[in-house]
C-alpha angles and dihedrals in degrees: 000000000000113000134215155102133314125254107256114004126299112268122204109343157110125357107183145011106302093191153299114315141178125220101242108239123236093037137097139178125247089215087248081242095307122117115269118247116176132348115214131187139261110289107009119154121243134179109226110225100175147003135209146153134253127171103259119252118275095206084123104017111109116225099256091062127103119255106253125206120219137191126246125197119207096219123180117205137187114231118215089267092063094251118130131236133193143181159098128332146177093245091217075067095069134056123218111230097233112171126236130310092005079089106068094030091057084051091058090054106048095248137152100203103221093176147338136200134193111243101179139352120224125203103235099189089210096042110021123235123349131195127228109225131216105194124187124203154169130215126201130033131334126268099057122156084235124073085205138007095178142073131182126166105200108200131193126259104206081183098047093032096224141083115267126197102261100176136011131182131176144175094059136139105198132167127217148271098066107193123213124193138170119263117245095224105069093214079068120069116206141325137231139193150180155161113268128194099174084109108003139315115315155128121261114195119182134189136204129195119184103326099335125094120199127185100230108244112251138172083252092033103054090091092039091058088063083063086047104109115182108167089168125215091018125164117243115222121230 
């Protein structure tokens, strides 16, 4: 993986590390025309600070083609000597380290996962803890003014002894980082919150308790909550 900067400077995007990521083996990046800054191997991990969006080079577009956008991740990397590293990259070039089985959940529902985070962790007496999963994600091509438009929370059946879709939410346009906190009430489970552009400019802030996740009702949330859809313990089709 060659990295380096965009062609031309990142538009909207992220603000923020989204989450943990590995560098996909057997691929490199040309440099897009930016100066080269470090190579690093396959798989290794990066933590994503930043994305942003650049037209894709035309070295081997014909004139007639469309002008395509493309996202580009900021990563920072340590190198086996312990030194750091950081810069621009094409972001088909990373993969983002889902646990199983997020991966296969966020497929059947058309989702491009952009970052989880754990929100609470439950003691299942057959299988240990088990975390409780918030998941953003985009559908459709690169290049979109939005780092995520999805949202799914995947919650743990210790009856059933598998993860079930708790909360979905679609038609955002939100903006990382989203930030998750503790509640300090402990009858509440955790908080999170993010920038949202899908009608104007606003914070969304969301809270789950137990298995149940609510958008908090707000003077710039009361017609967001109509596009809130908790279904509870759900299935998640594979």
């Amino acid at each position: 993986m060659i990295l380096g900067g965009p062609p031309r400077p990142p538009r909207g995007g992220a603000r923020g590390p989204p989450g943990r990521r590995r560098r996909r083996g057997g691929s490199r990046g040309r440099g897009r025309g930016a100066p080269r800054v470090g190579q690093l191997k396959p798989n290794t991990p990066v933590d994503v600070l930043a994305r942003g969006v650049a037209m894709r080079s035309a070295e081997n577009a014909r004139a007639s083609d469309t002008p395509r956008k493309e996202d580009w991740l900021l990563v920072r990397a340590r190198t086996g000597k312990g030194a750091e590293i950081a810069g621009w990259v094409v972001a088909s070039f990373i993969n983002l380290d889902l646990p199983d089985p997020l991966p296969a959940y966020a497929t059947s529902a058309g989702m491009s996962p952009v970052a989880f985070f754990p929100l609470r962790t439950v003691e299942d007496p057959q299988s240990g803890p088990k975390p409780y999963y918030l998941v953003a994600g985009t559908s459709g091509p690169q290049g979109q003014p939005c780092d995520f438009t999805m949202l799914r929370v995947y919650t743990w059946s210790t009856v059933k002894q598998r993860y079930e879709t708790a909360f979905v939410q679609n038609n955002l346009c939100g903006h990382l980082p989203i930030r998750v906190e503790r509640d300090a009430d402990p009858q509440h489970d955790a908080l999170f919150s993010f920038d949202d552009s899908a009608s104007g400019p606003r914070q969304l802030t969301y809270r789950m308790r137990n298995t149940i996740v609510r958008l908090l009702r707000s003077p710039s949330a009361t017609q967001d909550a109509k596009n809130a859809h908790a279904p509870g313990a759900r299935t998640a089709r594979r």
